[in-house]
N, CA, C and O atoms as CSV, one atom per row, in Angstrom:
chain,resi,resn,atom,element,x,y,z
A,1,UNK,N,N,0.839,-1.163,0.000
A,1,UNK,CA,C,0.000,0.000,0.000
A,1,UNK,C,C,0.893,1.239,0.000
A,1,UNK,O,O,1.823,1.232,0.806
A,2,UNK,N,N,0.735,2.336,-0.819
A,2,UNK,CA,C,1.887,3.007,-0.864
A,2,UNK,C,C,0.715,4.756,-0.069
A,2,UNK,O,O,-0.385,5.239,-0.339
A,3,UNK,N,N,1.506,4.987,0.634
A,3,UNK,CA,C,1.074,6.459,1.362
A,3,UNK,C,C,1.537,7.212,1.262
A,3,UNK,O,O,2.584,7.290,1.905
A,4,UNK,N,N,1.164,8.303,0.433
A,4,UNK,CA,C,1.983,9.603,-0.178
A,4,UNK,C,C,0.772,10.870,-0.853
A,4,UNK,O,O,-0.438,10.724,-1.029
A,5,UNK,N,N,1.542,11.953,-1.091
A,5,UNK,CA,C,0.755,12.888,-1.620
A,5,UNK,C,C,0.376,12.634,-3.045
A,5,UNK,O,O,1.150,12.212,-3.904
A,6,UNK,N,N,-1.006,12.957,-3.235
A,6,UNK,CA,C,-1.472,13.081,-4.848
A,6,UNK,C,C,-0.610,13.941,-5.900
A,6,UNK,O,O,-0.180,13.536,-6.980
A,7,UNK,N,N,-0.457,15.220,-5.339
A,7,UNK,CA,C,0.194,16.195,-6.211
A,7,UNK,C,C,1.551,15.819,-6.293
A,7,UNK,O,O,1.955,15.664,-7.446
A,8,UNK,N,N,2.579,15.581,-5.152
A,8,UNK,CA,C,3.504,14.947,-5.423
A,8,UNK,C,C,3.980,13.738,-5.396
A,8,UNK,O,O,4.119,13.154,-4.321
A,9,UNK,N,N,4.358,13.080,-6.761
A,9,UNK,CA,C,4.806,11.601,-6.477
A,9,UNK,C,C,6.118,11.136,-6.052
A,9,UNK,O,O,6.542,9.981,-6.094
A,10,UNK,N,N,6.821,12.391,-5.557
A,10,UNK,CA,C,8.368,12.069,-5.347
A,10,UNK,C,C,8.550,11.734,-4.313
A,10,UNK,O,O,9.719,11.361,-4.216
A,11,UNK,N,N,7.905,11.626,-3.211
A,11,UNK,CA,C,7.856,11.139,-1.841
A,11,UNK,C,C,6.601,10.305,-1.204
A,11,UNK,O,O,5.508,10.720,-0.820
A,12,UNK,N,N,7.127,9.021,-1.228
A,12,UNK,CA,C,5.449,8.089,-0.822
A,12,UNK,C,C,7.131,7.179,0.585
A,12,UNK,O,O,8.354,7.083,0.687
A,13,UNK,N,N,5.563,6.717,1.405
A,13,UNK,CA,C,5.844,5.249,2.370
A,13,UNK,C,C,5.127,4.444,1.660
A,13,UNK,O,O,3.979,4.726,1.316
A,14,UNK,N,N,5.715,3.358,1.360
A,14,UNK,CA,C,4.869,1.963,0.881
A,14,UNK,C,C,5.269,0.980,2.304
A,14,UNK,O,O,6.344,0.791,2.873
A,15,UNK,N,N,3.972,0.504,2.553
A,15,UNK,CA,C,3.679,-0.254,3.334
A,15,UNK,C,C,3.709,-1.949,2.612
A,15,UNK,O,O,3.054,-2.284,1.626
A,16,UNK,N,N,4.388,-2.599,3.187
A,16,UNK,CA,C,4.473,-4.164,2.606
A,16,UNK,C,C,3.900,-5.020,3.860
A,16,UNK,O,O,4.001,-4.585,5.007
A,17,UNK,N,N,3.440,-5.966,3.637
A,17,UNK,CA,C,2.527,-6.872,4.670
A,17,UNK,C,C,3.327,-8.140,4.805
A,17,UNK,O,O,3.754,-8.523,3.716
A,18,UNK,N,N,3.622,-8.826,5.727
A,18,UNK,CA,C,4.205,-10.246,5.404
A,18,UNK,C,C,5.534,-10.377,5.505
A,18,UNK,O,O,6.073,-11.454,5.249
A,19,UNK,N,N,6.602,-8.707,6.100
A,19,UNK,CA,C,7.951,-8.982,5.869
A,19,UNK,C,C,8.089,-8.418,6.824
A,19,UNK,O,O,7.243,-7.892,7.547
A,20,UNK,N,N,9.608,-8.496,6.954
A,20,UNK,CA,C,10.929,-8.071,8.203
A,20,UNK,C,C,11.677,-7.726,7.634
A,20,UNK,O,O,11.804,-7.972,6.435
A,21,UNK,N,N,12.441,-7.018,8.331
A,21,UNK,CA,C,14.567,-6.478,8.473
A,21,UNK,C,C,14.538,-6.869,6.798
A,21,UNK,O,O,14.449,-6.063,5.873
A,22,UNK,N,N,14.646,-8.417,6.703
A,22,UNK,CA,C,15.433,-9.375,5.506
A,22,UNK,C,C,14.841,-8.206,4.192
A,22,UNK,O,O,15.544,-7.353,3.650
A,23,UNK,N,N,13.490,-8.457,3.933
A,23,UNK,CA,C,13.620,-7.723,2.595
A,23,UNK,C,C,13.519,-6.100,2.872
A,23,UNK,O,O,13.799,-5.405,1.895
A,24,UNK,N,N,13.230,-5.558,3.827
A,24,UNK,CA,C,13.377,-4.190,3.712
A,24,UNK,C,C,14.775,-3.287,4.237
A,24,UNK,O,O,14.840,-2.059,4.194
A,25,UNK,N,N,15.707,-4.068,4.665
A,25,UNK,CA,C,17.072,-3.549,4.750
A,25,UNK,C,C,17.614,-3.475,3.253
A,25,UNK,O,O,18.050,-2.496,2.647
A,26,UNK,N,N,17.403,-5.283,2.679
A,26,UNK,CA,C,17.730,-5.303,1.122
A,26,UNK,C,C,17.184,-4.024,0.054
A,26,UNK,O,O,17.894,-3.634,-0.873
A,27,UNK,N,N,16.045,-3.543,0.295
A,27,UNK,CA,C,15.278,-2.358,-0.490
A,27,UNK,C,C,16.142,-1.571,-0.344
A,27,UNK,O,O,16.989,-1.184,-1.148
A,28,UNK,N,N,15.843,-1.109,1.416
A,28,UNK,CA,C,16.904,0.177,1.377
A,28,UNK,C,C,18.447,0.333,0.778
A,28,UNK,O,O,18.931,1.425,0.478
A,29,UNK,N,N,19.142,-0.941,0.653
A,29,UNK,CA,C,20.766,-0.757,0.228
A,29,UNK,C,C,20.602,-0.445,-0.782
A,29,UNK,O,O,21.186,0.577,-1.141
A,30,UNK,N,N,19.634,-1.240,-1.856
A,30,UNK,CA,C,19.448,-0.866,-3.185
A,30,UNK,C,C,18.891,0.147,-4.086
A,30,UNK,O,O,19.045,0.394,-5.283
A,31,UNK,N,N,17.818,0.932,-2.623
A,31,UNK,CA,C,17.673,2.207,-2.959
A,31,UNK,C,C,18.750,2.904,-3.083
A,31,UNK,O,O,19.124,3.574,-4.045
A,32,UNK,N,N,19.177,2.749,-2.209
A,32,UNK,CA,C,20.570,3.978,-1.745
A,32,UNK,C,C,21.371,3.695,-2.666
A,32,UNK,O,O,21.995,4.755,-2.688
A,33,UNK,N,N,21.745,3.190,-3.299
A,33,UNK,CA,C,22.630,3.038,-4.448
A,33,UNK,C,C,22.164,3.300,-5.499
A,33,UNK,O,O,23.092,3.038,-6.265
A,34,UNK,N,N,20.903,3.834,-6.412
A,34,UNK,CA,C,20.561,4.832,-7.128
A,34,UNK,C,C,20.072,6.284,-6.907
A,34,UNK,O,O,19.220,6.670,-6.107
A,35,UNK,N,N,20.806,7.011,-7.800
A,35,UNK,CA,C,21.339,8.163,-7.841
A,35,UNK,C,C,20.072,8.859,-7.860
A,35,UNK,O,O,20.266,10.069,-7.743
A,36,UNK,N,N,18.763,8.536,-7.970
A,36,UNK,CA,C,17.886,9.347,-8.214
A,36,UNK,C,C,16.747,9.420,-6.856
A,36,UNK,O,O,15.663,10.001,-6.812
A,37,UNK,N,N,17.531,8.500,-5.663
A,37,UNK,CA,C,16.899,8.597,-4.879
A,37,UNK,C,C,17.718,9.654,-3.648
A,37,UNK,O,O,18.866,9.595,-3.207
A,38,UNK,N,N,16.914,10.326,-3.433
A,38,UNK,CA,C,17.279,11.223,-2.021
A,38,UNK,C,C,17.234,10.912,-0.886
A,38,UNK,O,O,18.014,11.522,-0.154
A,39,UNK,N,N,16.633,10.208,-0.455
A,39,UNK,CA,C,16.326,9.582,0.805
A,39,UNK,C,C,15.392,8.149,0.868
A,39,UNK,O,O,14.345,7.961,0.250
A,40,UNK,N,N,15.945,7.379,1.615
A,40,UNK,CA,C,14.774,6.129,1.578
A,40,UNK,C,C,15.672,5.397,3.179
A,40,UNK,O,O,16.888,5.390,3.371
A,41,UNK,N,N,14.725,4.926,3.986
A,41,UNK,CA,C,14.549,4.361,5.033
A,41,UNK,C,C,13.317,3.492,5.269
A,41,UNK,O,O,12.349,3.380,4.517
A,42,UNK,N,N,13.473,3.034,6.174
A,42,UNK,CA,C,12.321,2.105,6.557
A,42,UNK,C,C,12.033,2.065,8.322
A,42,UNK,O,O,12.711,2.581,9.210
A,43,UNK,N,N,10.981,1.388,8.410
A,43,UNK,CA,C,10.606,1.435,10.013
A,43,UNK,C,C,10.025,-0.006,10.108
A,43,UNK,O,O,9.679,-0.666,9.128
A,44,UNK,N,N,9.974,-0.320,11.105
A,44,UNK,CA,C,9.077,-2.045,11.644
A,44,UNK,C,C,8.156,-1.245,12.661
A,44,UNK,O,O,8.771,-0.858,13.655
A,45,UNK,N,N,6.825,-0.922,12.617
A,45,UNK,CA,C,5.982,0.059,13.688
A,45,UNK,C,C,5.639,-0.996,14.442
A,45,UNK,O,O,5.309,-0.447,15.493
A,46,UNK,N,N,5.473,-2.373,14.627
A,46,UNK,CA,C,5.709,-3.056,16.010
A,46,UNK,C,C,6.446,-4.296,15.719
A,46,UNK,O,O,6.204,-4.632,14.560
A,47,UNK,N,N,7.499,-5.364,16.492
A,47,UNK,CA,C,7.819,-5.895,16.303
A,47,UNK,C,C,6.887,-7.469,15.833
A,47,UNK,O,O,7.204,-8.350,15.033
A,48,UNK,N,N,5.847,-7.345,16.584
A,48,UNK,CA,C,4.609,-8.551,16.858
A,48,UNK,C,C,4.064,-8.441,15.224
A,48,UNK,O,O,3.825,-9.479,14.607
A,49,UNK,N,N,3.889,-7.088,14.579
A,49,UNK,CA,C,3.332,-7.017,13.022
A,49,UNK,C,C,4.313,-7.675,12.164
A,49,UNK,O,O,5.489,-7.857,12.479
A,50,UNK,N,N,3.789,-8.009,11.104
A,50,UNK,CA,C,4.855,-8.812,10.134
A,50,UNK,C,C,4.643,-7.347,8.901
A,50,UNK,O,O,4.012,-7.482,7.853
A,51,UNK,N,N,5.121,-6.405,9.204
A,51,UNK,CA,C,4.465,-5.014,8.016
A,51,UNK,C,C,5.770,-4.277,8.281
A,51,UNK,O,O,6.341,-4.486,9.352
A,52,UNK,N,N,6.428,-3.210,7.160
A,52,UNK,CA,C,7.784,-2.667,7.353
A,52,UNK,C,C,7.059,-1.409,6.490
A,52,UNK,O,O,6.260,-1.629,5.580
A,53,UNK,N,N,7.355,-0.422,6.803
A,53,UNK,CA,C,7.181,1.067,6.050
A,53,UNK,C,C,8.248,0.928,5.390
A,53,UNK,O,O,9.230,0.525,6.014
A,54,UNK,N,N,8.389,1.230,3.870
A,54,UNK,CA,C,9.538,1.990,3.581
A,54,UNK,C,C,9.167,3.342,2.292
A,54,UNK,O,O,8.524,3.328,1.243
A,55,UNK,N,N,10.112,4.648,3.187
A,55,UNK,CA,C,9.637,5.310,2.823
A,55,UNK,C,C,10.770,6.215,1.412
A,55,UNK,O,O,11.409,7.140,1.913
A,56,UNK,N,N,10.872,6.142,0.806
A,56,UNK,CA,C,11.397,6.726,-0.472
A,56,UNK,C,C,11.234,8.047,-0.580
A,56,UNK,O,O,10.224,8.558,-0.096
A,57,UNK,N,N,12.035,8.691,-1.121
A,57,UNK,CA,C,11.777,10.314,-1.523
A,57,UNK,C,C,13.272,10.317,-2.691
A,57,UNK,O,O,14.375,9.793,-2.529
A,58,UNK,N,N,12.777,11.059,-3.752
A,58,UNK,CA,C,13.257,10.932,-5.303
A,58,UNK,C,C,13.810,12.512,-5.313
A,58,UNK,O,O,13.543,13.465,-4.581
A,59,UNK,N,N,14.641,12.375,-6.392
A,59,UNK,CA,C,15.036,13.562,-7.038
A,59,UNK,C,C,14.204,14.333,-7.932
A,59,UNK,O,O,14.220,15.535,-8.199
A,60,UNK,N,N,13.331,13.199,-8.420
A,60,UNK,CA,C,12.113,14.137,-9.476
A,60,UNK,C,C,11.492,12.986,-10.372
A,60,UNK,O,O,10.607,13.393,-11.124
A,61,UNK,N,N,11.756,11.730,-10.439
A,61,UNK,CA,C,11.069,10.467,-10.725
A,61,UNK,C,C,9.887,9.907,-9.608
A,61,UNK,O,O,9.963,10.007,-8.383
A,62,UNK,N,N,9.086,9.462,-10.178
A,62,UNK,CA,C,7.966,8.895,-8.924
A,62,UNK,C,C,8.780,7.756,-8.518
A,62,UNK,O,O,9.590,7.012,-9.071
A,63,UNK,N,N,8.025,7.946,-6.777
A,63,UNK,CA,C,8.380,7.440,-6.228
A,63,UNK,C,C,8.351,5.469,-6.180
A,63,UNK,O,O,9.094,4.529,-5.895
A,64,UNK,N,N,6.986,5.735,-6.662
A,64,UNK,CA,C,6.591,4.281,-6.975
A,64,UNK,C,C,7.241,3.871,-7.994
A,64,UNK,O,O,6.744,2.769,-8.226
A,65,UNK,N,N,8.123,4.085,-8.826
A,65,UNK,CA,C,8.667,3.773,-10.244
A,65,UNK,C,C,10.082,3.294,-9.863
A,65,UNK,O,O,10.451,2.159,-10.163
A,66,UNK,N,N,10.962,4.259,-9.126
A,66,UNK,CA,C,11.726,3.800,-8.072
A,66,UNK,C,C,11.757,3.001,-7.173
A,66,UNK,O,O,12.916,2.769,-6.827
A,67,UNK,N,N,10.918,2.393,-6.553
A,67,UNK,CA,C,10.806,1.329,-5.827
A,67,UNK,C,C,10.709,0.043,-6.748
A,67,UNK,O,O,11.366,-0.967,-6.498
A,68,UNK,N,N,9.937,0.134,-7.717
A,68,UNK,CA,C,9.710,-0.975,-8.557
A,68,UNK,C,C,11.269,-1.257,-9.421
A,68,UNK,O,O,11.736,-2.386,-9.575
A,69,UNK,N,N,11.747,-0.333,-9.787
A,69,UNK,CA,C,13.260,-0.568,-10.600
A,69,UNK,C,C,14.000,-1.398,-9.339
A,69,UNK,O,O,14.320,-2.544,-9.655
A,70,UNK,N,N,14.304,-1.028,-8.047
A,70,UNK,CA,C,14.766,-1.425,-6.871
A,70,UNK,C,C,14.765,-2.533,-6.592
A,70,UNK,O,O,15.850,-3.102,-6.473
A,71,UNK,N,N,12.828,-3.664,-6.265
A,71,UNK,CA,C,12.890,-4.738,-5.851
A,71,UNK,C,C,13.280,-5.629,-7.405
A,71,UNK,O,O,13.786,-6.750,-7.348
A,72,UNK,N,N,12.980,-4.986,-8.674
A,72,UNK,CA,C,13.356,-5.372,-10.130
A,72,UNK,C,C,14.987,-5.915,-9.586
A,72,UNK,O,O,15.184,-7.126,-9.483
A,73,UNK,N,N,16.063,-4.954,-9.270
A,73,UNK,CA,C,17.514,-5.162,-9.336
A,73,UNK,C,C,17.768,-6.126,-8.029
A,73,UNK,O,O,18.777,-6.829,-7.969
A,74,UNK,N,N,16.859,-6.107,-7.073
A,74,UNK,CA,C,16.811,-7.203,-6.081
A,74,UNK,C,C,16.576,-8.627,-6.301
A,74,UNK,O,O,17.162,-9.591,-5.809
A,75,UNK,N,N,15.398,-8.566,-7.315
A,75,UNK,CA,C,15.787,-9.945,-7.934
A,75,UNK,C,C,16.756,-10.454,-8.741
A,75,UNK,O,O,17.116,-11.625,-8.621
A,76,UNK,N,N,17.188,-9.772,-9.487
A,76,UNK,CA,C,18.075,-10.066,-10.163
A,76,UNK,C,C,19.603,-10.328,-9.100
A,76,UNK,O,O,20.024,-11.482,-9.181
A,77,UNK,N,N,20.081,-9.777,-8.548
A,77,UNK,CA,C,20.687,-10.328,-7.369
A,77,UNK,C,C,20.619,-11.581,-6.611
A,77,UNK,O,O,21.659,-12.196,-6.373
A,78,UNK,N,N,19.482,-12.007,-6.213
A,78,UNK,CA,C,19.011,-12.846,-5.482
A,78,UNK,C,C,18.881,-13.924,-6.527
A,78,UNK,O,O,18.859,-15.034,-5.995
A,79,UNK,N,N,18.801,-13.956,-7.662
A,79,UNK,CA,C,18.755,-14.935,-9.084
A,79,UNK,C,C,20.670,-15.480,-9.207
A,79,UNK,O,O,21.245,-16.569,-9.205
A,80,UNK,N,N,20.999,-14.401,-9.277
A,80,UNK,CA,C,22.505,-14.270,-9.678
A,80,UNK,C,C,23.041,-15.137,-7.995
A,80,UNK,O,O,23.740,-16.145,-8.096
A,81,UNK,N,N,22.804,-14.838,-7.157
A,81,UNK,CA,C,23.232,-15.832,-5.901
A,81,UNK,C,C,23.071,-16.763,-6.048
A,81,UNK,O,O,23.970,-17.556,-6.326
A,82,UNK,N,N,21.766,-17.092,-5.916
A,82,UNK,CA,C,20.896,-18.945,-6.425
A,82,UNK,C,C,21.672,-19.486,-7.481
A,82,UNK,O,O,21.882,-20.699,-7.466
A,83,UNK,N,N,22.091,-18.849,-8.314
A,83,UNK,CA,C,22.672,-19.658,-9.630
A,83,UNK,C,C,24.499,-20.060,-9.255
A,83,UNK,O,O,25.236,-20.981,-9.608
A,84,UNK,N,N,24.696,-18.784,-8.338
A,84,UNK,CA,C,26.486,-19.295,-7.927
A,84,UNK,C,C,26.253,-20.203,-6.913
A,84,UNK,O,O,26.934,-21.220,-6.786
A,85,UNK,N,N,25.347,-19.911,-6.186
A,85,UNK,CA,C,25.579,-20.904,-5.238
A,85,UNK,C,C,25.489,-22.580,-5.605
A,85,UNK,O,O,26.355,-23.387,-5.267
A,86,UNK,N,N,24.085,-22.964,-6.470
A,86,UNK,CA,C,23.887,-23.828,-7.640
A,86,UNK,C,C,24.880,-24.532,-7.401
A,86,UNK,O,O,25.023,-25.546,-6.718
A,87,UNK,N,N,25.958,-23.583,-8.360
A,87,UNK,CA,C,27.151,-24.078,-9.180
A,87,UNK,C,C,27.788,-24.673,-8.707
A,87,UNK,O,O,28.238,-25.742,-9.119
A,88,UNK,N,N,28.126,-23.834,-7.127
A,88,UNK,CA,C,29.780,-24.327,-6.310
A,88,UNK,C,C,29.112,-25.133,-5.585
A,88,UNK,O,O,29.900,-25.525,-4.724
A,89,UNK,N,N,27.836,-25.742,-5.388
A,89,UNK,CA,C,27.174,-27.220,-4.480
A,89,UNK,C,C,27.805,-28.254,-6.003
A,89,UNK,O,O,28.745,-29.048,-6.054
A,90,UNK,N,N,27.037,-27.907,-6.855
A,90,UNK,CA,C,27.507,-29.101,-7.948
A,90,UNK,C,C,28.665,-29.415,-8.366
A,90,UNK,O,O,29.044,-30.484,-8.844
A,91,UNK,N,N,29.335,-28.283,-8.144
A,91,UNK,CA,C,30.917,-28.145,-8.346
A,91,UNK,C,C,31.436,-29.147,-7.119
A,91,UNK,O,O,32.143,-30.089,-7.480
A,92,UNK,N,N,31.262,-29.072,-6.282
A,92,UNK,CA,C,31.595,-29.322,-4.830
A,92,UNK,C,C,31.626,-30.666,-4.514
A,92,UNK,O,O,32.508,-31.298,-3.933
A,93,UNK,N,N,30.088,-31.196,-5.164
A,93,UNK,CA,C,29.605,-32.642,-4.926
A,93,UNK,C,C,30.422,-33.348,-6.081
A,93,UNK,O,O,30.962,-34.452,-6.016
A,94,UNK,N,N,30.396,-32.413,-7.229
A,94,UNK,CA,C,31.658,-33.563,-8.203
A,94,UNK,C,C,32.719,-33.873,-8.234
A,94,UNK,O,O,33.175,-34.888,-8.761
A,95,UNK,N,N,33.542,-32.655,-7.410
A,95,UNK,CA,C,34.950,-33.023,-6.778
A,95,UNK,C,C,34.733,-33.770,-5.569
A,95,UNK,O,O,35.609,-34.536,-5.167
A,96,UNK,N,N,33.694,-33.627,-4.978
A,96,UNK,CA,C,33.888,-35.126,-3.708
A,96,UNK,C,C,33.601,-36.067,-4.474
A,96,UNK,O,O,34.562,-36.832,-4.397
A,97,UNK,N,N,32.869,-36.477,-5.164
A,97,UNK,CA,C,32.436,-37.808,-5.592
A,97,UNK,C,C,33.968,-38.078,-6.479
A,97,UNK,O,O,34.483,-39.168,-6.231
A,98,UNK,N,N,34.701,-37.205,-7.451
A,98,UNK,CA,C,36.042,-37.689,-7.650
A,98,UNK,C,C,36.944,-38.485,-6.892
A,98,UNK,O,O,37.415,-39.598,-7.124
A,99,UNK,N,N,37.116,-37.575,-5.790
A,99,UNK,CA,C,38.249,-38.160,-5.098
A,99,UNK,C,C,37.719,-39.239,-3.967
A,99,UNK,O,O,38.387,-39.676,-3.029
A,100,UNK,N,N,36.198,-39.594,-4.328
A,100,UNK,CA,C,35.952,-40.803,-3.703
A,100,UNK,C,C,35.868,-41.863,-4.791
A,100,UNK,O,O,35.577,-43.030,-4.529
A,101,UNK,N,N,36.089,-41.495,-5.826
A,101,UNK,CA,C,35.832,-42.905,-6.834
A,101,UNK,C,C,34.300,-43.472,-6.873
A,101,UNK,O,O,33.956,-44.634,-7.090
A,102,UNK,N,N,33.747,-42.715,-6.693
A,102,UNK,CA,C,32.323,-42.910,-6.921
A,102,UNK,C,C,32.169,-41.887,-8.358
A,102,UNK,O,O,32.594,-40.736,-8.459
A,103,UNK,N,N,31.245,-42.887,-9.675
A,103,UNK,CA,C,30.827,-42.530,-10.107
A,103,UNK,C,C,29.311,-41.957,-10.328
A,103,UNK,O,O,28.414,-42.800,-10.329
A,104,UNK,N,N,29.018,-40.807,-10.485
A,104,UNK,CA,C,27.624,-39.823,-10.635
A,104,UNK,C,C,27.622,-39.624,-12.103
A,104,UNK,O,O,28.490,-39.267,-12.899
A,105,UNK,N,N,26.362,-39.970,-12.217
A,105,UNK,CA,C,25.551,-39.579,-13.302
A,105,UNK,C,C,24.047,-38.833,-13.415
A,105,UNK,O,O,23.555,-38.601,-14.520
């Protein structure tokens, strides 16, 4: 749910339901590392809620457009992990199974 002014879209809180710390620390790093954002933080308003504010404020792009490019480059991250990590388990399990003389197929 995103909470912000009509007239201006450069500053909204979007409210997410269902999360913690994990994905809204991740938002914020990845906010903060584009240039078109001015400010972005987040809050947990009780620990017992599973809901995280995070609130964005832009250079002159909406705010909601910015957030969406954000959790966009978050997946892609989180894709790019899954796939190394993948690798160096399969990598891992075929050099043990080498030097045990066990053949895998």
């Amino acid at each position: 749910m995103e909470h912000g002014s009509v007239t201006d879209t450069t500053a909204s809180t979007f409210s997410i339901m269902e999360e913690d710390h994990t994905l809204a620390n991740s938002a914020r790093f990845v906010l903060n590392q584009d240039p078109r954002v001015a400010f972005c933080g987040y809050s947990i308003p009780h620990p017992a809620d599973k809901k995280v504010n995070i609130r964005v404020q832009t250079t002159g792009d909406p705010a909601k457009d910015v957030l969406k490019d954000a959790l966009q480059d978050l997946m892609v991250m989180c894709q790019h992990v899954r796939e190394t990590l993948d690798n160096a388990v399969a990598n891992h399990r075929a050099t043990k199974a080498e030097q045990m003389g066990i053949d895998r197929k």
